[in-house]
Phi, psi and omega in degrees: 000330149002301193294296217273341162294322187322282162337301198272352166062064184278182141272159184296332200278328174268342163287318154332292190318321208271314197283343175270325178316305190273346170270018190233353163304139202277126203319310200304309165331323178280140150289171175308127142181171192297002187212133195301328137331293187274014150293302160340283201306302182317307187304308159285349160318297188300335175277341164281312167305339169286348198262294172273327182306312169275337156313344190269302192294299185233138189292160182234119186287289170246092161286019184266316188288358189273305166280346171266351153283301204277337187296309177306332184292285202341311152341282206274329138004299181295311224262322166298309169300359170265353188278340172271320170278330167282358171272300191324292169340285171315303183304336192091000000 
């Protein structure tokens, strides 16, 4: 992951951050690929790219805080649909 980390010129304490980030993302979230590590990597490919591509459109100031919003929306994603799946439940 490293390569796609480069780009944004992180710190070690925020490649920490990031790498704790992407282990709580949920698989459905990930692309395809044969290994769970190169899924990984793929996601953040796509997300540094989605990273400059809205960089062209508008300047983006701190990208790491940037990449650390969409990594969390994905996140909270997660977290809503297990909260809907636990009600569907309850009601029964």
């Amino acid at each position: 992951m490293g390569k796609c980390f480069k780009r944004l010129e992180l710190s070690a304490e925020k490649l920490d951050e990031l790498s704790a980030l992407l282990d709580a993302i949920p698989a459905y979230k990930l692309p395809e690929a044969p290994t769970a590590e190169q899924a990984q990597y793929k996601y953040i490919a796509l997300k540094v790219a989605e990273i400059k591509r809205r960089n062209q459109e508008k300047k983006i100031n701190n990208r790491f805080a940037y990449l650390r919003k969409l990594m969390q929306k994905d996140m909270e994603t997660k977290a809503e649909k297990e909260t809907a799946q636990q009600l569907a439940v309850a009601r029964g």
